[in-house]
Phi, psi and omega in degrees: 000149167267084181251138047262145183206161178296152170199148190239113168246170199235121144245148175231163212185144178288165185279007157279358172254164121292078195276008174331296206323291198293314204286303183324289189315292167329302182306309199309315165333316179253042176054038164249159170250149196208127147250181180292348180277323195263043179233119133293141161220160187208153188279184165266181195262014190247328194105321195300299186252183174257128199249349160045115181229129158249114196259128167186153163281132173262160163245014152186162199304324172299325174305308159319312184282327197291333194289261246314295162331289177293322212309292181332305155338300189290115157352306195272337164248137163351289198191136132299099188220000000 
């Protein structure tokens, strides 16, 4: 990868939390700007879980690795990819 570059990361979460919130704070932590328009989210085809598409620019592989880190961390979410 080349950075700085756009990048799209995926969280998942059961439908009962609602991480708009938790990914936008996480992200922010590591000085990217993010609002709630670049956050998607979609069900699963069971219903069950939540899909999460985050879009922002990173500016370097630590950076990058440390949101993947908390993200991961956090009690309420599923998986990170």
């Amino acid at each position: 990868m080349n950075f700085p570059c756009q990048f799209t990361i995926k969280v998942f979460g059961s439908v009962e939390t609602e991480l708009e919130l938790l990914i936008i704070e996480t992200v922010r932590k590591h000085q990217i700007t993010i609002e709630l328009a670049q956050i998607t989210r979609r069900a699963s085809s069971g219903g069950k879980y939540l899909a999460y598409s985050a879009s922002f620019q990173v500016d370097n592989q630590v950076q990058l690795d440390n949101i993947y880190r908390d993200l991961s961390a956090h009690p309420q979410i599923i998986m990170v990819i």
